[in-house]
ROSE-4610 file (N, C-alpha, C; in Angstrom, 1 decimal, always signed):
// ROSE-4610
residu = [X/X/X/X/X/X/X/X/X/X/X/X/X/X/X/X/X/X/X/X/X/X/X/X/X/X/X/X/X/X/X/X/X/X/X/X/X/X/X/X/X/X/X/X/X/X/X/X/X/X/X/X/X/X/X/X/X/X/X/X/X/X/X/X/X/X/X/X/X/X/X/X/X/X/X/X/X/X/X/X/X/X/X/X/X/X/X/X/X/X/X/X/X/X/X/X/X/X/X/X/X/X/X/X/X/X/X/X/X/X/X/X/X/X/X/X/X/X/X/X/X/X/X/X/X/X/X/X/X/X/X/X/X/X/X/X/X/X/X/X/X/X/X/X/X/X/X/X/X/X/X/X/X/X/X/X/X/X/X/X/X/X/X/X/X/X/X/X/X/X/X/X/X/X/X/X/X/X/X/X/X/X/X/X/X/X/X/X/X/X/X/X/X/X/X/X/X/X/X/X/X/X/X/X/X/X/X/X/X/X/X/X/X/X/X/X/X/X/X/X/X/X/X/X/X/X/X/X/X/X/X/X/X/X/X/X/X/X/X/X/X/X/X/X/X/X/X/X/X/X/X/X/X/X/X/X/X/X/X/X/X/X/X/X/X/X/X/X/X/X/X/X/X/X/X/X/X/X/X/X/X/X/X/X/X/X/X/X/X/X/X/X/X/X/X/X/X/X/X/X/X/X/X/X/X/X/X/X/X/X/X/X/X/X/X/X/X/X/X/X/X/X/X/X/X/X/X/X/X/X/X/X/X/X/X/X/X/X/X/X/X/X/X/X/X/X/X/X/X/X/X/X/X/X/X/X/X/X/X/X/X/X/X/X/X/X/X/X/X/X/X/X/X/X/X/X/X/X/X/X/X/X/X/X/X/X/X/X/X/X/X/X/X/X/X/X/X/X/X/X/X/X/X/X/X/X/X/X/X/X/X/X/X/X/X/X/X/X/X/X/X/X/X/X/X/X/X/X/X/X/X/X/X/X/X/X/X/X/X/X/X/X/X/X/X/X/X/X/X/X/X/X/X/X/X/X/X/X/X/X/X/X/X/X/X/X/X/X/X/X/X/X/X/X/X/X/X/X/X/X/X/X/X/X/X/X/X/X/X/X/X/X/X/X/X/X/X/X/X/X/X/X/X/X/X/X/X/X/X/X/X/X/X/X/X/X/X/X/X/X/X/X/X/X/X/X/X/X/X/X/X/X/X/X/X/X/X/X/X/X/X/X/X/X/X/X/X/X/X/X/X/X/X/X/X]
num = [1/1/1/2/2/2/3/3/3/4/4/4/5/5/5/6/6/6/7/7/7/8/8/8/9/9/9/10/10/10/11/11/11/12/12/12/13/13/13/14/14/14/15/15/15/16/16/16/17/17/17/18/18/18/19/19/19/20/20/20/21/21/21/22/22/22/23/23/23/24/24/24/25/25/25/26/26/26/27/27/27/28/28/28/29/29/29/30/30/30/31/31/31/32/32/32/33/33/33/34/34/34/35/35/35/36/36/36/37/37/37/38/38/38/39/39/39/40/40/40/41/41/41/42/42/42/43/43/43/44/44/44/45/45/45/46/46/46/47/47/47/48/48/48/49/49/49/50/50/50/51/51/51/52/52/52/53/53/53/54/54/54/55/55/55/56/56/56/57/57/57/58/58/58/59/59/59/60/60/60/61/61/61/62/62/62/63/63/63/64/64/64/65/65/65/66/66/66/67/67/67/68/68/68/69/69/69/70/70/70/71/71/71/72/72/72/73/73/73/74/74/74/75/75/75/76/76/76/77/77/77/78/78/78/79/79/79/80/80/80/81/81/81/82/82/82/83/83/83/84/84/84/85/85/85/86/86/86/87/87/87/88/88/88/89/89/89/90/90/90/91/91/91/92/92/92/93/93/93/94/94/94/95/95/95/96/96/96/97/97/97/98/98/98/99/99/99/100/100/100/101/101/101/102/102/102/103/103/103/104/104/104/105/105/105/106/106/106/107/107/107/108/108/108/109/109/109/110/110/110/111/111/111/112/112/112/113/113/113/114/114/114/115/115/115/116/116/116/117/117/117/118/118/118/119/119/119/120/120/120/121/121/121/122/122/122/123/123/123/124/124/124/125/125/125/126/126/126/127/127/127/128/128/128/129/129/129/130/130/130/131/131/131/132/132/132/133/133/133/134/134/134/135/135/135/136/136/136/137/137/137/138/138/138/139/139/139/140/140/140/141/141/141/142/142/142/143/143/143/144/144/144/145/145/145/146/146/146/147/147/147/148/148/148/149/149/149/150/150/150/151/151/151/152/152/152/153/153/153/154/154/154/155/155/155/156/156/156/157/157/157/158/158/158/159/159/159/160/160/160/161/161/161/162/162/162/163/163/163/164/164/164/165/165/165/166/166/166/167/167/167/168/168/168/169/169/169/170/170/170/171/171/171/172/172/172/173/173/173/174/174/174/175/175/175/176/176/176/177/177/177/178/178/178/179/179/179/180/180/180/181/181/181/182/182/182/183/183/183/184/184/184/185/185/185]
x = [+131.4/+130.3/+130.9/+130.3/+130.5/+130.7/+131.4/+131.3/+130.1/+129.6/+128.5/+127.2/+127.3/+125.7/+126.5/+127.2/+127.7/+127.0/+127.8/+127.3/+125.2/+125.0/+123.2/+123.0/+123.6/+123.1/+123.1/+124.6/+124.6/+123.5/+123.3/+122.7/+120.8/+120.8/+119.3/+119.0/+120.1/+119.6/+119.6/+120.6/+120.5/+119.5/+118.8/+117.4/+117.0/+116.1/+115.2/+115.2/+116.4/+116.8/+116.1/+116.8/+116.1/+114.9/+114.0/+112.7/+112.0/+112.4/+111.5/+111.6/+112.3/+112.5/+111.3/+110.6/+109.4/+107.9/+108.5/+107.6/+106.4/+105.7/+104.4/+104.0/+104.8/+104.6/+104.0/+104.1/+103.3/+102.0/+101.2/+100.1/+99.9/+100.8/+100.8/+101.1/+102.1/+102.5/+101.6/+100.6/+99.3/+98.4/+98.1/+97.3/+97.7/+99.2/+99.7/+99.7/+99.2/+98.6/+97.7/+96.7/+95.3/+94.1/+95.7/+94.3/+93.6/+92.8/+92.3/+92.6/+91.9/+92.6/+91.7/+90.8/+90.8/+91.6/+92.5/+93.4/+94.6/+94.7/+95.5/+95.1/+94.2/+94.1/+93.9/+93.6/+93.4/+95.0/+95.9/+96.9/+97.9/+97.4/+98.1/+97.6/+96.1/+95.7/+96.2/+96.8/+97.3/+98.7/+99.3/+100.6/+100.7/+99.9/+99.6/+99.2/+97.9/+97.6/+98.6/+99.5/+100.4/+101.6/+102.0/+102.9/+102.5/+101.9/+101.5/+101.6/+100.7/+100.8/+102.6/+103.3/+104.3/+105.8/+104.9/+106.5/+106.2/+104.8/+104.6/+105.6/+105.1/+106.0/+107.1/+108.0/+109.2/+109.7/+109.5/+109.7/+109.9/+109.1/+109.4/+110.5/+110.4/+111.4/+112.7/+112.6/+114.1/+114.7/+114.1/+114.6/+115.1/+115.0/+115.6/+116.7/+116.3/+117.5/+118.3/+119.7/+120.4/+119.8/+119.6/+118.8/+119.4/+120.6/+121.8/+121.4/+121.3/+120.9/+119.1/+118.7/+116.9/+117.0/+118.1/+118.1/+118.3/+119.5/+120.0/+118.8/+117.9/+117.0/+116.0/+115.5/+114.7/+115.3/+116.7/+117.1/+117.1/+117.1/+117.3/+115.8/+115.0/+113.7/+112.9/+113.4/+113.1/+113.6/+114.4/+115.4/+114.8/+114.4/+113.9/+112.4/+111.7/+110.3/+110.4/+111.3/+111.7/+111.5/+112.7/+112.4/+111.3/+110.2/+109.3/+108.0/+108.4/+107.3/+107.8/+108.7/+109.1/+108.0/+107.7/+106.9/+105.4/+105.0/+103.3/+102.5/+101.5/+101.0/+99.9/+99.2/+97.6/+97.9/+96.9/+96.7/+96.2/+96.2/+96.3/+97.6/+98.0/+99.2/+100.2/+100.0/+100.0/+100.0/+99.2/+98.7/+99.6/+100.0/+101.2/+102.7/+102.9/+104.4/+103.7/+102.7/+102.7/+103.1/+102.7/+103.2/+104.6/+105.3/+106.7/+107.1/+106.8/+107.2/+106.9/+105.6/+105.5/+106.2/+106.4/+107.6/+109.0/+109.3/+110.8/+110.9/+109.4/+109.5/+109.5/+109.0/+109.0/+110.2/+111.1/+112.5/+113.6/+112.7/+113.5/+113.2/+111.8/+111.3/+112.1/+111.6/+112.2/+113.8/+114.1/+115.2/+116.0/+115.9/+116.9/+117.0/+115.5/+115.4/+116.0/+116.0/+116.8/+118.4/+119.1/+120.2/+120.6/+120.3/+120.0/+120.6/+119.8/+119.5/+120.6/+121.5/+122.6/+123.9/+123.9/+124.8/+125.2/+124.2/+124.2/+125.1/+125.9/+126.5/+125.8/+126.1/+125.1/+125.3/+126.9/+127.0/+126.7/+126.6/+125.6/+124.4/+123.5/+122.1/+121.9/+121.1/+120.5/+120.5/+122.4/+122.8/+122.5/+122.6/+122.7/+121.2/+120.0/+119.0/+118.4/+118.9/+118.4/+119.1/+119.8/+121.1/+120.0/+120.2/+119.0/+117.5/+116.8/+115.4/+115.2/+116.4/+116.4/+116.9/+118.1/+119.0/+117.6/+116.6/+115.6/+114.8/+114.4/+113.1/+114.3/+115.7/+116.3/+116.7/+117.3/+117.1/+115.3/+114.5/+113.0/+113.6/+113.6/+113.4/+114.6/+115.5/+116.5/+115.6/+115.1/+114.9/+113.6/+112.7/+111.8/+112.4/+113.3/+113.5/+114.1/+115.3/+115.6/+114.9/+114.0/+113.3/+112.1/+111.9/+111.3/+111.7/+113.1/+114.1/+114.2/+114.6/+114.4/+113.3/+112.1/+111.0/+110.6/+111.1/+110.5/+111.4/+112.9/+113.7/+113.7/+113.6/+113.9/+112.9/+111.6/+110.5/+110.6/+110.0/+109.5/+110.7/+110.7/+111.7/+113.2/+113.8/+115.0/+115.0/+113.7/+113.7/+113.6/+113.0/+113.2/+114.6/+114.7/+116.7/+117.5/+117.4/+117.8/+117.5/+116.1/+116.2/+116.6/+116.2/+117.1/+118.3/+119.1/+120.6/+121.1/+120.4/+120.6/+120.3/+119.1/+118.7/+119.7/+119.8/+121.4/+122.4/+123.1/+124.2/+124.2/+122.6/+122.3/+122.2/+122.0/+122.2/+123.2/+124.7/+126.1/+126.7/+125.8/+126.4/+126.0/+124.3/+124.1/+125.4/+125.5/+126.5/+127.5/+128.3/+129.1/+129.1/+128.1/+127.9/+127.8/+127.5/+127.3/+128.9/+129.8/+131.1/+131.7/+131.4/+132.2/+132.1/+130.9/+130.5/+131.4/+131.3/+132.1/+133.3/+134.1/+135.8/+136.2/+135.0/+135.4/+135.1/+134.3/+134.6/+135.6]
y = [-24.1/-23.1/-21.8/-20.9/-19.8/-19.1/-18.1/-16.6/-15.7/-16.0/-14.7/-15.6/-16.8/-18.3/-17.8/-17.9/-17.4/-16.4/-15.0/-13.8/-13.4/-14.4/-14.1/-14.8/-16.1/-16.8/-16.2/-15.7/-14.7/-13.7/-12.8/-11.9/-12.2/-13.4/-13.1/-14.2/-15.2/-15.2/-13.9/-13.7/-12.4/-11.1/-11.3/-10.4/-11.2/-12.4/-13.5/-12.8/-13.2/-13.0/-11.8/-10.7/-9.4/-9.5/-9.5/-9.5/-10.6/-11.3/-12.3/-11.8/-11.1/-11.0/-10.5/-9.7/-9.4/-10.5/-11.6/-13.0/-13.0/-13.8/-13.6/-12.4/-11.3/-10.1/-9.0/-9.6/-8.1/-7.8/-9.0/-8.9/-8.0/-8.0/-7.1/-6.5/-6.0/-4.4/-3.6/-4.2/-3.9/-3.3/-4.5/-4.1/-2.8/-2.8/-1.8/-0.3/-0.4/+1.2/+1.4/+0.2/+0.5/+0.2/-1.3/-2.1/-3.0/-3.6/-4.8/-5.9/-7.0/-8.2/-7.9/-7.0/-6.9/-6.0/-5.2/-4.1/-5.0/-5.9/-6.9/-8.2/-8.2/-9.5/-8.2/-6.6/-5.6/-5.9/-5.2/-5.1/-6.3/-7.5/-8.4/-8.6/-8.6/-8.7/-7.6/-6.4/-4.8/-5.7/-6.0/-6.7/-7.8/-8.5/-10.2/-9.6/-8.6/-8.3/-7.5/-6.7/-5.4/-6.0/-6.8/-8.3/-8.7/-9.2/-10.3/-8.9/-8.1/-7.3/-6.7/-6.5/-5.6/-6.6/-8.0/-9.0/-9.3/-9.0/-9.4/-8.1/-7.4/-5.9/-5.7/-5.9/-5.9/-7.2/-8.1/-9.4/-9.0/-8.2/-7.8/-6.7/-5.6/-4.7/-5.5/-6.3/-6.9/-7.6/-7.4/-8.1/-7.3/-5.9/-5.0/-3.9/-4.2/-3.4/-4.6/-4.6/-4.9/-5.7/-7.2/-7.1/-7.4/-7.4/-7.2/-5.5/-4.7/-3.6/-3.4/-4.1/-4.3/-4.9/-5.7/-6.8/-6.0/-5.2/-4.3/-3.3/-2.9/-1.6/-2.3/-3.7/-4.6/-4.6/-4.8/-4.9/-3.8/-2.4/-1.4/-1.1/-1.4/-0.7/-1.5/-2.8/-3.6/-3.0/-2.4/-1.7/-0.3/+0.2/+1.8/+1.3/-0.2/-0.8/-0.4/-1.2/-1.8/-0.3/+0.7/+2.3/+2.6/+2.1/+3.0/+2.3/+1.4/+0.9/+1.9/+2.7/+3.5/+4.7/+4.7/+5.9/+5.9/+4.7/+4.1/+4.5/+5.4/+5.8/+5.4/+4.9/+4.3/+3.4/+2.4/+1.2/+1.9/+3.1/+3.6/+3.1/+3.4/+4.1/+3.2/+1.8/+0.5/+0.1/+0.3/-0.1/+0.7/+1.5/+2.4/+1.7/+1.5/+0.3/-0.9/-1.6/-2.8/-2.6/-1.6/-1.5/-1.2/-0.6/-0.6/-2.1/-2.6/-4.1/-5.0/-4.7/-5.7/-4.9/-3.7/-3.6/-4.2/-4.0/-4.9/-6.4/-6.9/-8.2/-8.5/-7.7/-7.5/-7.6/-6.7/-6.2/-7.6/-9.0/-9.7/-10.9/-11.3/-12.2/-13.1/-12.2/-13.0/-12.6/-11.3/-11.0/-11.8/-12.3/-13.1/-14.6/-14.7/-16.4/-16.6/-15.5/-15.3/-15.5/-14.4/-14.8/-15.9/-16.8/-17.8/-18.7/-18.9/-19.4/-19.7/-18.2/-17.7/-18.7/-18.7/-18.3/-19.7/-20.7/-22.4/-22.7/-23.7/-24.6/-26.0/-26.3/-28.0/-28.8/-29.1/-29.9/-30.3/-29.2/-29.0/-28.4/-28.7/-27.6/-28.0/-29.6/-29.7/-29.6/-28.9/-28.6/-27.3/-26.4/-25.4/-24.8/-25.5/-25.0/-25.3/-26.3/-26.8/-25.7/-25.4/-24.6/-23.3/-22.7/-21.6/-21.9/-22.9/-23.5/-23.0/-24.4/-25.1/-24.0/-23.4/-22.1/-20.9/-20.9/-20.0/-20.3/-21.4/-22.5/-22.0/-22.2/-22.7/-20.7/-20.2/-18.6/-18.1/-18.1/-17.6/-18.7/-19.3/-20.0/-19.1/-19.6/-18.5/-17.3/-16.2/-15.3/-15.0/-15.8/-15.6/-15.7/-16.7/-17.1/-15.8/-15.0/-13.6/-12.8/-12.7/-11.4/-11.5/-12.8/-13.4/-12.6/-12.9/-12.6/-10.5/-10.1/-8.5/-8.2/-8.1/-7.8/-7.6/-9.3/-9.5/-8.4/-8.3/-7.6/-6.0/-5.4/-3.8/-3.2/-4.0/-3.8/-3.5/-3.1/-2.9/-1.8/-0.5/+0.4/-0.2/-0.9/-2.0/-2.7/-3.7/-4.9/-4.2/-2.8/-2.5/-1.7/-1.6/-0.6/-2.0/-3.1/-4.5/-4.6/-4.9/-5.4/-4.5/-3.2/-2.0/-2.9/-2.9/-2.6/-4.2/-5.2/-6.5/-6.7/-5.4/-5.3/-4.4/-3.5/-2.7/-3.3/-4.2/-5.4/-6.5/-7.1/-7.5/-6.6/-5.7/-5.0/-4.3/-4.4/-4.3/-5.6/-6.2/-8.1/-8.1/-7.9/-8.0/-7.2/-6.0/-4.6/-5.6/-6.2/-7.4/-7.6/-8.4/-8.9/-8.1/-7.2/-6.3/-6.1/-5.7/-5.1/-6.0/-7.5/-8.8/-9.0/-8.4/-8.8/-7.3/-6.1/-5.3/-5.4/-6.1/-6.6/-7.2/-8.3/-9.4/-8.8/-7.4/-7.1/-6.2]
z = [+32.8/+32.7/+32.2/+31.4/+30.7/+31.7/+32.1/+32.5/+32.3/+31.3/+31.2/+31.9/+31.6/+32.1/+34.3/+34.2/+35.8/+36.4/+35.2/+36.0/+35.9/+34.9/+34.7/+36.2/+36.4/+37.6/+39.1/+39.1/+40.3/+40.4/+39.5/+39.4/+39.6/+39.0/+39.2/+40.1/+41.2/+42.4/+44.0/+43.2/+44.3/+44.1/+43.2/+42.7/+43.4/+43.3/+43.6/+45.2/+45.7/+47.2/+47.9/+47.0/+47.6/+47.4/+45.9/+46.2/+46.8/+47.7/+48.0/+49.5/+50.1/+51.6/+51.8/+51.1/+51.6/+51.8/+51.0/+51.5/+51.5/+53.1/+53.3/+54.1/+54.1/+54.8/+53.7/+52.7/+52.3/+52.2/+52.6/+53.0/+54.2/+55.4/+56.7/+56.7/+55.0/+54.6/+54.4/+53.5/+52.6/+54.2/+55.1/+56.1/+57.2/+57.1/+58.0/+57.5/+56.3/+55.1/+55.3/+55.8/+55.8/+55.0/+54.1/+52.9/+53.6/+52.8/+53.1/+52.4/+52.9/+51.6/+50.4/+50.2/+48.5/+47.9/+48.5/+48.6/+48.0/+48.9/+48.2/+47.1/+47.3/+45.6/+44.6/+44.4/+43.6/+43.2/+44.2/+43.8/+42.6/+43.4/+43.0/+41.1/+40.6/+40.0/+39.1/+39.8/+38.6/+38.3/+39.2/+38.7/+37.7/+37.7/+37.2/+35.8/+35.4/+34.3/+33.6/+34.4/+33.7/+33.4/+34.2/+33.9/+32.7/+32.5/+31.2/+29.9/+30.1/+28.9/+28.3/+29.7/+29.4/+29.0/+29.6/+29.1/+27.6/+26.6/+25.3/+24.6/+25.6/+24.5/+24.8/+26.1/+26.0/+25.7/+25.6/+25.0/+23.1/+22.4/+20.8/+21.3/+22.2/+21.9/+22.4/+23.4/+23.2/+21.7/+21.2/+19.5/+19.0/+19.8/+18.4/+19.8/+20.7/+21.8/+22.5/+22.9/+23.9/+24.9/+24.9/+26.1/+27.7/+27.5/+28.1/+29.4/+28.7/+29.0/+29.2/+29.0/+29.0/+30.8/+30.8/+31.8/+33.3/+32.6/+34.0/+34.6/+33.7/+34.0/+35.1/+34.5/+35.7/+36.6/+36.8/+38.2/+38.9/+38.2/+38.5/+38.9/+38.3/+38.3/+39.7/+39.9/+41.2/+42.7/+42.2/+43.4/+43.8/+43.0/+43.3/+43.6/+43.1/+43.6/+45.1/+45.5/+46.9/+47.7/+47.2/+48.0/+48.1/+47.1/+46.7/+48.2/+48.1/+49.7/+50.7/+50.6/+52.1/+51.6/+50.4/+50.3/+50.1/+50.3/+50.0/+52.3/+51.8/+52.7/+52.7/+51.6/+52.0/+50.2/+50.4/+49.4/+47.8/+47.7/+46.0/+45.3/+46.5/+45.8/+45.5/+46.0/+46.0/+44.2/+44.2/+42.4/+41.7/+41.6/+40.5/+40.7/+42.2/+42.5/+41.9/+42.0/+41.0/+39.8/+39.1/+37.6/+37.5/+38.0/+38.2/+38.3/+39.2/+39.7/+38.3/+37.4/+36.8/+35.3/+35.4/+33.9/+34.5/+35.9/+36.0/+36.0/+36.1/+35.5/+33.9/+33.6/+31.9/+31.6/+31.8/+31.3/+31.9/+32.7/+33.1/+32.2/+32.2/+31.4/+30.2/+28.8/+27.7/+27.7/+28.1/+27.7/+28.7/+30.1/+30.3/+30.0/+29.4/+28.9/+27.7/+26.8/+25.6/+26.2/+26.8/+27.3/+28.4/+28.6/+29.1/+28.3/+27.0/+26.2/+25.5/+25.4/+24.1/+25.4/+26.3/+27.1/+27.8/+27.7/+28.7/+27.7/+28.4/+27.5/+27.8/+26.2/+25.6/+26.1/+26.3/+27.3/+28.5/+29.3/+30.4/+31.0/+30.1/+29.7/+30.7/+31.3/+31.9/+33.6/+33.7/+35.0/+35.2/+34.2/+34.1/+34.3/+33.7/+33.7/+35.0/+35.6/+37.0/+37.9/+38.0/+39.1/+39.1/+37.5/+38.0/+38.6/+38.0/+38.8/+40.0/+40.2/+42.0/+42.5/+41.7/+43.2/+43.6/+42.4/+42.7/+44.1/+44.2/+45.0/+46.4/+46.3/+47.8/+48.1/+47.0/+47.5/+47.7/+47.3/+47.9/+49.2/+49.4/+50.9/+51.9/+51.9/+52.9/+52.5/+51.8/+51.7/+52.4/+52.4/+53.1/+54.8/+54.9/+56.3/+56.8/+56.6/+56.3/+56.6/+55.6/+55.9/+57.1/+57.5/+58.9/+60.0/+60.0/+61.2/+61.0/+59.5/+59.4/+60.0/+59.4/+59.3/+61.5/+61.9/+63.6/+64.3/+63.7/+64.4/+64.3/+63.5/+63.1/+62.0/+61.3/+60.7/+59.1/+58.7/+56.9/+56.8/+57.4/+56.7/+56.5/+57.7/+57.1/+56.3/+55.9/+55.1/+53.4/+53.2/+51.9/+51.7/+53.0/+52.7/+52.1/+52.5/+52.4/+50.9/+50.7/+49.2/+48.4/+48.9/+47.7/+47.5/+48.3/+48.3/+47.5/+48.0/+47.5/+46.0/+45.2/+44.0/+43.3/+44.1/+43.6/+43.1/+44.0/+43.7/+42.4/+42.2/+41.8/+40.1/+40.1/+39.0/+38.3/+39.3/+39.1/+38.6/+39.1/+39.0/+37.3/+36.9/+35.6/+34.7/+35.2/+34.1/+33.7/+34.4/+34.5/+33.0/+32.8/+31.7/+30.8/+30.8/+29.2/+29.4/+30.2/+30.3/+29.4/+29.7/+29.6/+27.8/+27.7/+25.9/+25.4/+25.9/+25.6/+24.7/+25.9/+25.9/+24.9/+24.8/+23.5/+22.1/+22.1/+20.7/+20.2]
């Protein structure tokens, strides 16, 4: 396996990881602000639609920028998501972190299916594309079980210091890779 098909793999299970600790709790995040469950299908709905719009446009501007560096800002922009629940006081304010969350899915989208893409080797595509799959399905699972155990033990302000810091890493992990294409030219 490639070095760079490595460091994408590390990097965007250990994303998966951190954003997933928050699980089936963020519905009792949502309720602990003072939404309700249409507070939460609203929310999820600003994400799902702002998602879809913002992965068509950064999906073209990755054609013409770095997506190497497109890649890192999602991780980055996931990570300051994560802070940003330490600052949500009632369910508005809910909907402006969805759009955050769904431009750092944008900036993750095509540009890392593109590098993905540049990066598997042929010989082993079809390990390679399973490893990320499946490592996703088995990291969301530890991760929910995780943030199970955070969340029962020491509550929401730990469990986003956590994904911050696991999105952080995960975003040094990506730099990796830009460093690595650096060197070789």
């Amino acid at each position: 396996m490639r070095k760079e098909y490595q460091i994408l793999l590390l990097a965007g299970l250990l994303a998966n990881f951190g954003d997933n600790l928050i699980g089936p709790f963020y519905a009792v995040f949502v309720e602990n602000i003072g939404g309700s469950i249409l507070d939460i299908g609203y929310s999820v709905v600003t994400y799902s639609i702002a998602a879809g719009v913002l992965i068509i446009l950064i999906g073209k501007l990755s054609d013409k920028i770095d997506k190497r560096i497109i890649t890192i800002l999602g991780y980055l922009l996931f990570a300051f998501g994560s802070l940003g629940y330490l600052m949500i006081s009632e369910p508005i304010q809910l909907f402006g972190l969805q759009i955050i969350f769904a431009l750092a899915t944008a900036c993750l989208s095509a540009p890392l299916s593109a590098l993905y893409a540049r990066y598997i080797a042929e010989e082993s595509a079809g390990l390679q594309w399973g490893l990320s799959s499946g490592g996703t399905y088995i990291v969301v699972g530890f991760a929910v079980l995780a943030g199970t155990f955070i969340v029962s033990q020491w509550g929401f302000t730990y469990l986003f210091l956590i994904m911050f810091s696991i999105q952080i890493f995960a975003a040094a992990v990506q730099t990796q890779l830009y460093l690595c294409a650096e060197q070789e030219i």
